[in-house]
GUVORO-684415 format. One record per atom (N, C-alpha, C): x, y, z; residue in three letters; atom name. Coordinates in nm, 2 decimals. Example, Ala and Ser with C-alpha at 12.3 -4.5 7.8 and 13.67 -1.06 7.14 Angstrom:
R   east  north     up code site
R   1.32  -0.57   0.78  ALA    N
R   1.23  -0.45   0.78  ALA   CA
R   1.32  -0.33   0.78  ALA    C
R   1.28  -0.22   0.71  SER    N
R   1.37  -0.11   0.71  SER   CA
R   1.29   0.00   0.79  SER    C
***
This chain:
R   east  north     up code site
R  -2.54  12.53   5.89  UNK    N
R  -2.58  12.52   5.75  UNK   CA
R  -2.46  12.49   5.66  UNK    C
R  -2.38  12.58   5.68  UNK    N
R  -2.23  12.57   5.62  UNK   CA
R  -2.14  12.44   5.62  UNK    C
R  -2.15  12.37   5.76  UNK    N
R  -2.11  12.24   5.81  UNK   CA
R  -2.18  12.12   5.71  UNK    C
R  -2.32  12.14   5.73  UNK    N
R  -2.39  12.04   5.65  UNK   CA
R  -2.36  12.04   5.52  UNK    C
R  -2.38  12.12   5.44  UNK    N
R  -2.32  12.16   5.29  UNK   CA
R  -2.19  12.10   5.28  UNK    C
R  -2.11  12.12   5.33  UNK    N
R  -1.95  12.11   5.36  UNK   CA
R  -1.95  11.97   5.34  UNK    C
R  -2.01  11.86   5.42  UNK    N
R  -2.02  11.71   5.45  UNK   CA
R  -2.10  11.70   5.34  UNK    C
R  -2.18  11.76   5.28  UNK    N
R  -2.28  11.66   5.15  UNK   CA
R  -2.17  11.68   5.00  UNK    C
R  -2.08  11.80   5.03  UNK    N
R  -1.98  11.79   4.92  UNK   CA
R  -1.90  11.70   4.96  UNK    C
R  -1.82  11.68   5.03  UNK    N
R  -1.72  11.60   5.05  UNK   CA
R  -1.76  11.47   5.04  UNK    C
R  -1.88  11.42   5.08  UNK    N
R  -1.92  11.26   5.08  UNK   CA
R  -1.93  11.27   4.93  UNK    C
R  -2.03  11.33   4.84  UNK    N
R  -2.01  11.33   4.72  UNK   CA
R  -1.86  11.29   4.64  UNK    C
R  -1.80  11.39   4.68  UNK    N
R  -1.67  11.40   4.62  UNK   CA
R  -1.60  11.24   4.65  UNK    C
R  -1.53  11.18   4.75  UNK    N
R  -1.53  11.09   4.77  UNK   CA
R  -1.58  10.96   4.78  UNK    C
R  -1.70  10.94   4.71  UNK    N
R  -1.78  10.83   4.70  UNK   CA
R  -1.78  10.85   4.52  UNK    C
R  -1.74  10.96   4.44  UNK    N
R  -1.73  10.92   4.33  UNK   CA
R  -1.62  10.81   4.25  UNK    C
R  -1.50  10.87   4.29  UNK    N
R  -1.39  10.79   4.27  UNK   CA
R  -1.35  10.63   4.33  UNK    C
R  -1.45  10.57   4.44  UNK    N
R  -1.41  10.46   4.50  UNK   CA
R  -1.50  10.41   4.39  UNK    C
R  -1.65  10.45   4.38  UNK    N
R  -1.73  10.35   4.26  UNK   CA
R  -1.68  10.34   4.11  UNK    C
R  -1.59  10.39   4.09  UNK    N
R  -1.56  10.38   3.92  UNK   CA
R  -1.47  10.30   3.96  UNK    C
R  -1.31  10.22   4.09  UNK    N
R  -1.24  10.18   4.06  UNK   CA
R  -1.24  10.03   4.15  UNK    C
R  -1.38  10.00   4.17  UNK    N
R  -1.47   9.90   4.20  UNK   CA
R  -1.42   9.79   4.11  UNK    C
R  -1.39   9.65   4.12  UNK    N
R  -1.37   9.52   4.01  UNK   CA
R  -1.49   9.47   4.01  UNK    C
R  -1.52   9.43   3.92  UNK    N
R  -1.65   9.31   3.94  UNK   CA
R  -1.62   9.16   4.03  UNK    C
R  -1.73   9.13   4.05  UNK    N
R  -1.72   9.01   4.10  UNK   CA
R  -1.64   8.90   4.05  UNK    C
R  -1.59   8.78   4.07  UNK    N
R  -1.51   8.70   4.03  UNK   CA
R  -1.65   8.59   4.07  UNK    C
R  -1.70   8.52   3.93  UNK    N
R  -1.76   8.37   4.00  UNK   CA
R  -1.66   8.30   4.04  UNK    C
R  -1.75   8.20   4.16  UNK    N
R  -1.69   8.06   4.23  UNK   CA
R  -1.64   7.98   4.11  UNK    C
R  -1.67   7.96   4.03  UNK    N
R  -1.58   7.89   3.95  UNK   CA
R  -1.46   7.94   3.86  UNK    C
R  -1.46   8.07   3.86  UNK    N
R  -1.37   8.11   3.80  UNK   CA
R  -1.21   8.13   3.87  UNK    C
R  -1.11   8.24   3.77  UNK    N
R  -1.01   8.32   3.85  UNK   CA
R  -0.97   8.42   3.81  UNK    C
R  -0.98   8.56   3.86  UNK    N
R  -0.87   8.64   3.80  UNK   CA
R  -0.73   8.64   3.81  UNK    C
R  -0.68   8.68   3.69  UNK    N
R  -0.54   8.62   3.65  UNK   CA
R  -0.50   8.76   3.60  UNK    C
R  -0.34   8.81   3.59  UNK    N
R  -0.28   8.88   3.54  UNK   CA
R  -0.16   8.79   3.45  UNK    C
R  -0.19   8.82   3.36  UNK    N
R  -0.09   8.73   3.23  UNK   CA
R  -0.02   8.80   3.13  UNK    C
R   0.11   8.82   3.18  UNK    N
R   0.20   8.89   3.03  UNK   CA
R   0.23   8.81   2.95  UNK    C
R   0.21   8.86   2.84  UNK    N
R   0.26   8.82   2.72  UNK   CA
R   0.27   8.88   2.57  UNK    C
R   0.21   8.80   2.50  UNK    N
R   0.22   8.90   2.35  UNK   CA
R   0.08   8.85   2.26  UNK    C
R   0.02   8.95   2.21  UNK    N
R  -0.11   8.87   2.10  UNK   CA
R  -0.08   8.93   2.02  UNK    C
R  -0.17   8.82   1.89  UNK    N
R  -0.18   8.86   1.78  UNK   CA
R  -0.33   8.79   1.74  UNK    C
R  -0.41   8.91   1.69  UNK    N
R  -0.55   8.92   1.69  UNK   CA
R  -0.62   8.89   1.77  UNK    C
R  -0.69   8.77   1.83  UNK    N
R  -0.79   8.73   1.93  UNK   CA
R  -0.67   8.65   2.00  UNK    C
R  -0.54   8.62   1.98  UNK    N
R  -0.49   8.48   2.05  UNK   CA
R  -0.36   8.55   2.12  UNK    C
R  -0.38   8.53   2.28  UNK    N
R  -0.30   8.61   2.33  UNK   CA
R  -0.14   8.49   2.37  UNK    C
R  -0.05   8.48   2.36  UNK    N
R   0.04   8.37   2.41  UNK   CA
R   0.13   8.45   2.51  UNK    C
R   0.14   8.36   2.65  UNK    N
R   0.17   8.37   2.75  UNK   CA
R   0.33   8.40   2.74  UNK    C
R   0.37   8.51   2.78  UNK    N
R   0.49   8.55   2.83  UNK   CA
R   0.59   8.46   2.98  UNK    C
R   0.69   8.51   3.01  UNK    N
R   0.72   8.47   3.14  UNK   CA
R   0.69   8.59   3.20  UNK    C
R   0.67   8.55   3.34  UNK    N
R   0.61   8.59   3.46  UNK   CA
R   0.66   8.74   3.48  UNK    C
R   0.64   8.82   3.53  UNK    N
R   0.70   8.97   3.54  UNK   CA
R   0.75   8.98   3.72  UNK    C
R   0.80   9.06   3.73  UNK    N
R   0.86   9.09   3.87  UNK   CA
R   0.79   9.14   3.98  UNK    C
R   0.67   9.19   3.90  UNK    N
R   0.56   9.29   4.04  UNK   CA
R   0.43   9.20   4.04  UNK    C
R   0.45   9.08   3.99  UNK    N
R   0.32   9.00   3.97  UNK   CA
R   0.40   8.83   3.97  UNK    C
R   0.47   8.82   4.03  UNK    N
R   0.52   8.67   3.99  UNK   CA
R   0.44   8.57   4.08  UNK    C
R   0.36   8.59   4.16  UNK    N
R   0.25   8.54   4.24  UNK   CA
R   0.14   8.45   4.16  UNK    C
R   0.06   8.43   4.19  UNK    N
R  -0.12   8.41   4.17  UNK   CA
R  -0.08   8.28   4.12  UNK    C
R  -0.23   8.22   4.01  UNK    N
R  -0.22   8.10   3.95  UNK   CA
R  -0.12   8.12   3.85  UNK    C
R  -0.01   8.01   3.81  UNK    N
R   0.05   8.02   3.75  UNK   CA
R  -0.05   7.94   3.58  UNK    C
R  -0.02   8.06   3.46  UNK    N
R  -0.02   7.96   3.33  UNK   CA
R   0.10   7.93   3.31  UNK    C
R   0.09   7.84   3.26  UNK    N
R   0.21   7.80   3.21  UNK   CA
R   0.27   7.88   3.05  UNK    C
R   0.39   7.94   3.06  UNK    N
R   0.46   8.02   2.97  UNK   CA
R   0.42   7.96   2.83  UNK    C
R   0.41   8.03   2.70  UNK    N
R   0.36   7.96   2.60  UNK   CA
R   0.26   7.94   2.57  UNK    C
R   0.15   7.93   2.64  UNK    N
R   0.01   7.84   2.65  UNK   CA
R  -0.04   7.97   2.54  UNK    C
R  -0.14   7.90   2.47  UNK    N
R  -0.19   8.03   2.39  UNK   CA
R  -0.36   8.05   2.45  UNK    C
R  -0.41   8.17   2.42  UNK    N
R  -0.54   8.19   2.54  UNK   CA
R  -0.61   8.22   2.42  UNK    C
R  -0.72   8.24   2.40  UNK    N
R  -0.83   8.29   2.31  UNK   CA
R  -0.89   8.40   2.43  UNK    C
R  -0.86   8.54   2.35  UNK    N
R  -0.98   8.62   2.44  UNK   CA
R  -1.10   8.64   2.35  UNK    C
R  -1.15   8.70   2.49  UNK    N
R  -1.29   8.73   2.44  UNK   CA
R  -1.31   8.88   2.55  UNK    C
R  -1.40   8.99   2.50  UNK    N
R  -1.42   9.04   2.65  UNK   CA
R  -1.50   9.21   2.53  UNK    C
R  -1.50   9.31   2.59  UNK    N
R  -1.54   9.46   2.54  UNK   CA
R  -1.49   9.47   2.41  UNK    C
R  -1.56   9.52   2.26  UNK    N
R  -1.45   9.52   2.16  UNK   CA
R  -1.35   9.62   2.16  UNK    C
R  -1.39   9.74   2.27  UNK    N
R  -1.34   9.84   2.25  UNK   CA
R  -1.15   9.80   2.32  UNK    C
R  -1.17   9.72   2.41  UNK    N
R  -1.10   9.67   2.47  UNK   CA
R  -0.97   9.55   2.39  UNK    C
R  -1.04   9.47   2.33  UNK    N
R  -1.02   9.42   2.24  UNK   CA
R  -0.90   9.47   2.13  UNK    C
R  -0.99   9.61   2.06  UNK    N
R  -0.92   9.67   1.98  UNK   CA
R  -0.79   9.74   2.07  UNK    C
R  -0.80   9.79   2.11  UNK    N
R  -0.70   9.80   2.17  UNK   CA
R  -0.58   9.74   2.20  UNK    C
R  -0.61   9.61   2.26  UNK    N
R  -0.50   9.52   2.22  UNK   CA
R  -0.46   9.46   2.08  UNK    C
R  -0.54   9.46   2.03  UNK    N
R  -0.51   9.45   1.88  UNK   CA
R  -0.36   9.50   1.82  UNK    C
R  -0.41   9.66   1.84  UNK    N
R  -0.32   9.74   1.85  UNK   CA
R  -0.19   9.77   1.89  UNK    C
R  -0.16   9.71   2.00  UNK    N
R  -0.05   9.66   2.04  UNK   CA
R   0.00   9.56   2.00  UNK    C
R   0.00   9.45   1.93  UNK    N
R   0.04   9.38   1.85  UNK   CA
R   0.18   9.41   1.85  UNK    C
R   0.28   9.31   1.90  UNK    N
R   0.41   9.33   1.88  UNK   CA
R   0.52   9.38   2.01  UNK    C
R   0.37   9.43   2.09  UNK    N
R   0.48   9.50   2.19  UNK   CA
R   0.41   9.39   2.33  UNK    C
R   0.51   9.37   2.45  UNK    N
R   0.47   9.32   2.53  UNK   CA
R   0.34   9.35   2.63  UNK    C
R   0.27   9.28   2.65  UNK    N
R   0.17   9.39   2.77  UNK   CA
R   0.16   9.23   2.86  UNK    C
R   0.01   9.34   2.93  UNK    N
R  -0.01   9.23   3.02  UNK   CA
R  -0.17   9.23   3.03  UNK    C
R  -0.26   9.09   3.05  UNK    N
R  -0.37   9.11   3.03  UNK   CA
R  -0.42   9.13   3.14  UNK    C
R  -0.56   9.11   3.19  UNK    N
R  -0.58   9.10   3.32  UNK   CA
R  -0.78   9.06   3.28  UNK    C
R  -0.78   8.92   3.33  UNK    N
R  -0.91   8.88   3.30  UNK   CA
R  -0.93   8.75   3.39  UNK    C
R  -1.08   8.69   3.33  UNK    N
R  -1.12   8.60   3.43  UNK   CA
R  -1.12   8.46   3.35  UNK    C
R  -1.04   8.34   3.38  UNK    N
R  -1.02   8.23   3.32  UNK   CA
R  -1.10   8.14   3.43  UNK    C
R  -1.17   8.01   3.39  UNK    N
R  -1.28   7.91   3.44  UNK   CA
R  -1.13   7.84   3.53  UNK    C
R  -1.21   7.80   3.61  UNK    N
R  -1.05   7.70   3.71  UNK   CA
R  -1.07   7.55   3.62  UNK    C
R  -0.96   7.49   3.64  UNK    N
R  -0.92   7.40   3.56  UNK   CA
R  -0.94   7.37   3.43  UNK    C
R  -0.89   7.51   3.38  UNK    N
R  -0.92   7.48   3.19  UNK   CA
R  -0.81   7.45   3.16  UNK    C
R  -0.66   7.51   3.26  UNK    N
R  -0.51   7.47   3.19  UNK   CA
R  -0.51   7.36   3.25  UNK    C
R  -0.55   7.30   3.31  UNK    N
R  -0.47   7.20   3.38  UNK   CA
R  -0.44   7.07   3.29  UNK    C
R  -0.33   7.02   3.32  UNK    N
R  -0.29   6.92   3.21  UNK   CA
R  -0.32   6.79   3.20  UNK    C
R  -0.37   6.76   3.06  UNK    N
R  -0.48   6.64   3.03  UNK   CA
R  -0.38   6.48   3.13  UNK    C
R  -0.47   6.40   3.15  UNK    N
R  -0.44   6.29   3.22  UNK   CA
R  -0.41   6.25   3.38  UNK    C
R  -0.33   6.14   3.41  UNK    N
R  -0.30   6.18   3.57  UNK   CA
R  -0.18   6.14   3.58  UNK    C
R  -0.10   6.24   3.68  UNK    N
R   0.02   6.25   3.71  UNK   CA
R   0.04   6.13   3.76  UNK    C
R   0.16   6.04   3.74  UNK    N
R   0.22   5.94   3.80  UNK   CA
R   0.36   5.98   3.83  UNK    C
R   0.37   6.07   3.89  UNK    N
R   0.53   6.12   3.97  UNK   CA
R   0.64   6.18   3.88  UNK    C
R   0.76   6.21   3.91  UNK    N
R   0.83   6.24   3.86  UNK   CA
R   0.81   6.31   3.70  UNK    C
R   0.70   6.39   3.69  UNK    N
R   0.68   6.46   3.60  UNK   CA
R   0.64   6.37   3.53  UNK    C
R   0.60   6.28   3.50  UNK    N
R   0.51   6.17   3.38  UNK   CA
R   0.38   6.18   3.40  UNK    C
R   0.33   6.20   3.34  UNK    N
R   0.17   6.17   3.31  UNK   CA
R   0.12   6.10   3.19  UNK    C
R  -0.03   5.99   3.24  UNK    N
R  -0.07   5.95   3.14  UNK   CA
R  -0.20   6.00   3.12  UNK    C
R  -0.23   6.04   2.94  UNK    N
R  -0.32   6.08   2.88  UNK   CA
R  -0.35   5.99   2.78  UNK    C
R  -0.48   6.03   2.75  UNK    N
R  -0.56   5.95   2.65  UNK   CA
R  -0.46   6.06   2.50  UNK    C
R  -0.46   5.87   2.41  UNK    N
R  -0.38   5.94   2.28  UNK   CA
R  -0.48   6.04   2.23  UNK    C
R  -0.41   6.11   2.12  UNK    N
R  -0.47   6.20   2.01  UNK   CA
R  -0.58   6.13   1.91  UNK    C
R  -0.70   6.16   1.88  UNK    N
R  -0.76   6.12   1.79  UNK   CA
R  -0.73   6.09   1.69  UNK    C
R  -0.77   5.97   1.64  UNK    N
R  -0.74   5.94   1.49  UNK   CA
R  -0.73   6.07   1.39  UNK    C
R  -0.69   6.10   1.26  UNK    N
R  -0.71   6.19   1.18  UNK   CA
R  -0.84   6.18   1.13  UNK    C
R  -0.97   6.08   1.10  UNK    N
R  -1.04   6.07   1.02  UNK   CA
R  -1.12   6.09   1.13  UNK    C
R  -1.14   6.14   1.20  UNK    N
R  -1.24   6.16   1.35  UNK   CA
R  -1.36   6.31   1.30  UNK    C
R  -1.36   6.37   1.24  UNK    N
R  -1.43   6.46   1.19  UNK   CA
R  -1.40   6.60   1.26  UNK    C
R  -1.32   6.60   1.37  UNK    N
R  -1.26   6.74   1.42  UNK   CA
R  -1.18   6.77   1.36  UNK    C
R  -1.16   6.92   1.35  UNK    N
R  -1.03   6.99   1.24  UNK   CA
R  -0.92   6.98   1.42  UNK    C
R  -0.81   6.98   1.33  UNK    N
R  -0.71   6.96   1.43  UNK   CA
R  -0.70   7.13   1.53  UNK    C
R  -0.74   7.24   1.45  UNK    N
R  -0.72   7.39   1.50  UNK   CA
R  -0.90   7.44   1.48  UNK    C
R  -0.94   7.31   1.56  UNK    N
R  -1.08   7.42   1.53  UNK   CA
R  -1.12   7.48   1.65  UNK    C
R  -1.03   7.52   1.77  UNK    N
R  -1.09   7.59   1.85  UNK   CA
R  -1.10   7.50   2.01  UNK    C
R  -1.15   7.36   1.91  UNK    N
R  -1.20   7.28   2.02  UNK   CA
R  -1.14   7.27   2.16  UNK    C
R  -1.16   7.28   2.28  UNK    N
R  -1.05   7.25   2.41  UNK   CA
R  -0.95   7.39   2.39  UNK    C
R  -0.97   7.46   2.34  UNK    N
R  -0.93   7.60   2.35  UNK   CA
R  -0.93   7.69   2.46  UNK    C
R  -0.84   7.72   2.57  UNK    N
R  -0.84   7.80   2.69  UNK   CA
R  -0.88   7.94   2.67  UNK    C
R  -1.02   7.99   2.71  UNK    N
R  -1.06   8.13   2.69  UNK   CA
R  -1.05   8.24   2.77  UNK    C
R  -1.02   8.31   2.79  UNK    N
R  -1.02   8.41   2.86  UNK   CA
R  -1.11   8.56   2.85  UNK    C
R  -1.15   8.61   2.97  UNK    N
R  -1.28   8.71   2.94  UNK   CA
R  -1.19   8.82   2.97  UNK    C
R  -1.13   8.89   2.93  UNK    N
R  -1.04   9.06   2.93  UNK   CA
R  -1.12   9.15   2.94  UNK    C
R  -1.05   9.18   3.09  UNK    N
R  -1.12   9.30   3.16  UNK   CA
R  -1.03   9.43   3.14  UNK    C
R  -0.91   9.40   3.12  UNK    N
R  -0.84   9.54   3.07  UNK   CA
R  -0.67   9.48   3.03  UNK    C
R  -0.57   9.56   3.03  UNK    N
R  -0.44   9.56   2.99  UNK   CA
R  -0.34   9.69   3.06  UNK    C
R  -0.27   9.65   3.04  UNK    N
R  -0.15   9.75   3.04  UNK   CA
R   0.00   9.70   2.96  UNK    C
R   0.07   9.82   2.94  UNK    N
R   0.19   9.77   2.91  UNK   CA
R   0.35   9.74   2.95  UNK    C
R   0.37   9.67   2.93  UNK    N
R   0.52   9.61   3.02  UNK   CA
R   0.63   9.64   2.92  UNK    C
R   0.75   9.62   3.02  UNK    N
R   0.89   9.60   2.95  UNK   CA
R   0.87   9.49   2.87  UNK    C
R   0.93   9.49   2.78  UNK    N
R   0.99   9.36   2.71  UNK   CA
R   0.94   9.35   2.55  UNK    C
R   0.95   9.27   2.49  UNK    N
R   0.96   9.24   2.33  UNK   CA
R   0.91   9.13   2.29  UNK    C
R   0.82   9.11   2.19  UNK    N
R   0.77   8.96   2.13  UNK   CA
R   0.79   8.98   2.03  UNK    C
R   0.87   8.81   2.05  UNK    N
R   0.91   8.72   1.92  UNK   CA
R   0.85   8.76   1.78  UNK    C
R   0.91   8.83   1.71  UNK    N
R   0.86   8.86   1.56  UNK   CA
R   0.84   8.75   1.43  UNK    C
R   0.77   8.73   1.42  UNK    N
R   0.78   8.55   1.31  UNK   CA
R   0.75   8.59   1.16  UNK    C
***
């Protein structure tokens, strides 16, 4: 009796902590990404790469991201504002990829910029790389104060 008891605590006990540190699924079309850098408000811009994560898809440094994701989550980064972190969320595959088609030696050709009178605001969002934030942490380092 003692034995049985014994195994229904211990399974309990260890089957609590593996389901809380469970990730969700990643869709087929997506990717999770870990991305340092720095935000300000919803727009997070891409840091260089850190040393314990220099792996996976690369964004390219600079790129600015729109999150979206928990508000509580959200706020939180908010809050940090200023100081380096690092995000960790799920971006669609081929949203950075760069407009046109490579013809070698680093040239590519893309379709020009729209006329000005085209009815799109130049910062309306549009073609805007989103990202869904699943959490954060914080890193060494410092963003650029403007």
């Amino acid at each position: 009796m003692k034995t049985t008891v014994f195994f229904i605590v211990a399974a309990a006990m260890l089957s609590g902590p593996v389901g809380a540190q469970e990730e969700k699924p990643v869709p087929k079309d997506s990717m999770r990404v870990f991305i340092p850098g720095c935000s300000k408000g919803l727009i997070f811009t891409v840091g260089p790469r850190t040393e314990d994560r220099a792996g996976g898809p690369g964004v390219p440094e600079g790129m600015h991201l729109r999150m979206s994701g928990p508000k509580k989550t959200i706020a939180e980064i908010k809050a940090q504002e200023g100081s380096a972190i690092e995000i960790t969320g799920l971006i669609k595959r081929g949203q950075f990829a760069p407009a046109g088609v490579g013809v070698g030696g680093g040239v590519r050709i893309a379709p020009a910029p729209s006329p000005s009178g085209s009815g799109v605001l130049p910062n309306s969002g549009f073609g805007q790389v989103m990202i869904d934030v699943e959490g954060w942490r914080g890193i060494r380092g410092s963003c650029p104060s403007r």
